[in-house]
N, C-alpha and C positions, 0 to 999 in steps of 0.2 A: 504494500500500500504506500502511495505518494502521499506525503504532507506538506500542502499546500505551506509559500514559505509565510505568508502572513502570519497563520499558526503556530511555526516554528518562530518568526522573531517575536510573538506575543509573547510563547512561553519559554521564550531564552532568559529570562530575569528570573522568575520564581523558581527555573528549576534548578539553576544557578547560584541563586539564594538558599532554595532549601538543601542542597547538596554540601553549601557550605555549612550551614544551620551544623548537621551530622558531624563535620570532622573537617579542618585543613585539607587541603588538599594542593595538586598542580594541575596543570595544561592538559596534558596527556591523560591524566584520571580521572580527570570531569569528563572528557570528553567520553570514555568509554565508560565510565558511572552513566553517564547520557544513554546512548547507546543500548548499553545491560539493562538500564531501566524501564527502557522503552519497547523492551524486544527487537532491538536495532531499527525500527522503525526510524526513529533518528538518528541520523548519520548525520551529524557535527563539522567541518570540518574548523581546519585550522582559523581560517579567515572570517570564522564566524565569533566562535570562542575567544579570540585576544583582545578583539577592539571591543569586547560585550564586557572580558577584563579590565580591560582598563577607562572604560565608563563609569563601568562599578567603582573603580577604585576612586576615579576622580569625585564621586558623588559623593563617597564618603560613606557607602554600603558594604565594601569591603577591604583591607589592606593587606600589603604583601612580604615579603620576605627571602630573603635567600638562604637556604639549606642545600647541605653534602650529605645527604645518610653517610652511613657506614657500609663502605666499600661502594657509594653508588656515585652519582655524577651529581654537580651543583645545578639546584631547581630551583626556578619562584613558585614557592607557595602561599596561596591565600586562604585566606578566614575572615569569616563576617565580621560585623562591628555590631554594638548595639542598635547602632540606626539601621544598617541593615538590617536586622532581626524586624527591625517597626515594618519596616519595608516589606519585608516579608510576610509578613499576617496582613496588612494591608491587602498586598498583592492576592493573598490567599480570598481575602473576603471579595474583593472583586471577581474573582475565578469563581466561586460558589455561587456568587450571584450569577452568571454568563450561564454556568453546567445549568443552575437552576431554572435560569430561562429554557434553556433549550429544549431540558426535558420536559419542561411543561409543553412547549412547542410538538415535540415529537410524540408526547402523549396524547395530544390532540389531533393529531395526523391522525394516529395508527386508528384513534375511534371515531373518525371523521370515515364515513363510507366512501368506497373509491371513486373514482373517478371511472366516466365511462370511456372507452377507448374513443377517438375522433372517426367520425360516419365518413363511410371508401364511400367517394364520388364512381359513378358509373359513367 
Protein backbone atom coordinates (compact mmCIF):
# COMPACT_ATOMS: atom_id res chain seq x y z
CA UNK A 1 0.00 0.00 0.00
CA UNK A 2 1.16 3.64 -1.17
CA UNK A 3 0.86 6.45 1.53
CA UNK A 4 -0.18 9.33 0.10
CA UNK A 5 2.80 11.94 1.01
CA UNK A 6 0.48 14.53 2.62
CA UNK A 7 -0.13 11.61 5.31
CA UNK A 8 3.37 10.81 5.62
CA UNK A 9 4.46 14.61 6.31
CA UNK A 10 1.26 15.12 8.66
CA UNK A 11 2.50 12.36 10.78
CA UNK A 12 6.35 12.91 10.59
CA UNK A 13 6.03 15.13 13.95
CA UNK A 14 4.03 12.90 16.23
CA UNK A 15 5.75 9.85 15.34
CA UNK A 16 8.96 11.53 15.64
CA UNK A 17 7.88 12.92 18.89
CA UNK A 18 6.55 9.81 20.22
CA UNK A 19 9.59 7.62 19.23
CA UNK A 20 11.60 10.13 21.03
CA UNK A 21 8.83 10.26 24.08
CA UNK A 22 10.32 6.16 24.48
CA UNK A 23 14.11 6.55 24.43
CA UNK A 24 17.04 8.72 22.69
CA UNK A 25 17.76 7.61 19.81
CA UNK A 26 19.65 8.50 16.12
CA UNK A 27 19.01 8.85 12.35
CA UNK A 28 19.26 5.52 11.28
CA UNK A 29 16.98 4.11 14.20
CA UNK A 30 14.19 6.33 13.81
CA UNK A 31 14.01 5.61 10.71
CA UNK A 32 13.61 1.89 10.91
CA UNK A 33 11.75 2.40 14.43
CA UNK A 34 9.48 4.17 11.55
CA UNK A 35 9.55 1.46 9.30
CA UNK A 36 9.01 -1.61 12.17
CA UNK A 37 6.31 0.39 13.27
CA UNK A 38 4.42 0.68 10.59
CA UNK A 39 4.82 -2.76 8.94
CA UNK A 40 7.34 -0.99 6.57
CA UNK A 41 4.52 0.62 5.08
CA UNK A 42 6.60 3.79 5.74
CA UNK A 43 9.76 3.82 4.16
CA UNK A 44 11.41 7.13 5.50
CA UNK A 45 14.09 8.12 3.62
CA UNK A 46 17.13 10.18 4.55
CA UNK A 47 15.93 13.43 3.06
CA UNK A 48 12.94 13.30 4.90
CA UNK A 49 14.05 12.47 8.46
CA UNK A 50 17.08 15.31 8.91
CA UNK A 51 15.44 18.51 7.80
CA UNK A 52 12.02 17.09 10.18
CA UNK A 53 15.54 16.83 12.76
CA UNK A 54 16.46 19.74 12.62
CA UNK A 55 13.19 21.79 12.74
CA UNK A 56 12.46 19.99 15.62
CA UNK A 57 15.44 20.87 17.19
CA UNK A 58 15.36 24.44 16.08
CA UNK A 59 11.67 24.66 17.67
CA UNK A 60 12.87 23.65 20.71
CA UNK A 61 10.92 20.17 20.63
CA UNK A 62 13.84 18.22 20.77
CA UNK A 63 17.88 18.47 21.37
CA UNK A 64 20.81 16.72 20.37
CA UNK A 65 24.05 15.23 21.06
CA UNK A 66 27.18 13.57 20.17
CA UNK A 67 27.96 9.88 21.30
CA UNK A 68 30.72 6.99 20.54
CA UNK A 69 29.20 3.76 22.01
CA UNK A 70 31.59 1.39 22.86
CA UNK A 71 33.34 -0.13 20.18
CA UNK A 72 30.79 1.72 17.67
CA UNK A 73 31.08 4.84 15.55
CA UNK A 74 30.23 8.60 16.72
CA UNK A 75 26.33 9.46 16.31
CA UNK A 76 23.84 12.43 16.83
CA UNK A 77 21.57 11.45 19.13
CA UNK A 78 18.28 13.16 20.10
CA UNK A 79 15.76 13.22 22.83
CA UNK A 80 12.71 15.21 23.42
CA UNK A 81 12.43 18.21 25.69
CA UNK A 82 9.77 19.10 27.86
CA UNK A 83 8.18 21.30 25.37
CA UNK A 84 8.27 18.63 23.05
CA UNK A 85 6.48 16.29 25.34
CA UNK A 86 3.58 19.59 25.28
CA UNK A 87 3.89 19.14 21.71
CA UNK A 88 3.29 15.82 21.63
CA UNK A 89 -0.13 15.28 23.56
CA UNK A 90 -1.04 18.35 21.64
CA UNK A 91 -0.38 16.73 18.51
CA UNK A 92 -1.95 13.55 19.95
CA UNK A 93 -5.34 15.32 20.76
CA UNK A 94 -5.45 16.72 17.38
CA UNK A 95 -4.84 13.12 15.71
CA UNK A 96 -7.89 11.65 17.84
CA UNK A 97 -9.89 14.22 16.96
CA UNK A 98 -9.02 13.64 12.78
CA UNK A 99 -9.29 9.39 13.52
CA UNK A 100 -12.45 10.50 15.40
CA UNK A 101 -13.84 12.32 12.57
CA UNK A 102 -13.22 9.82 10.04
CA UNK A 103 -14.60 7.20 11.66
CA UNK A 104 -17.64 8.64 12.22
CA UNK A 105 -17.47 9.55 8.58
CA UNK A 106 -16.85 5.98 7.43
CA UNK A 107 -19.51 4.64 9.90
CA UNK A 108 -21.90 6.48 8.15
CA UNK A 109 -20.95 5.38 4.73
CA UNK A 110 -20.95 1.65 5.54
CA UNK A 111 -24.82 2.36 6.95
CA UNK A 112 -25.76 4.60 4.21
CA UNK A 113 -27.38 2.15 1.51
CA UNK A 114 -25.39 1.88 -1.67
CA UNK A 115 -25.37 3.43 -4.33
CA UNK A 116 -26.88 2.29 -7.50
CA UNK A 117 -24.55 1.57 -10.39
CA UNK A 118 -24.90 4.45 -13.21
CA UNK A 119 -27.87 3.35 -16.09
CA UNK A 120 -25.69 1.75 -19.75
CA UNK A 121 -27.13 4.00 -22.23
CA UNK A 122 -28.22 1.84 -25.24
Amino acid sequence: MRIAKDLVAASSTPLVLGILAEEESYGYAILKEVSDRSGGRLEWTEGLLYPLLHRLEKTGYIESHWRTPEGGRRRKYYRITEEGRRELAEQRRQWDAVVEALQDVWTATKSAAPLAPPALEA
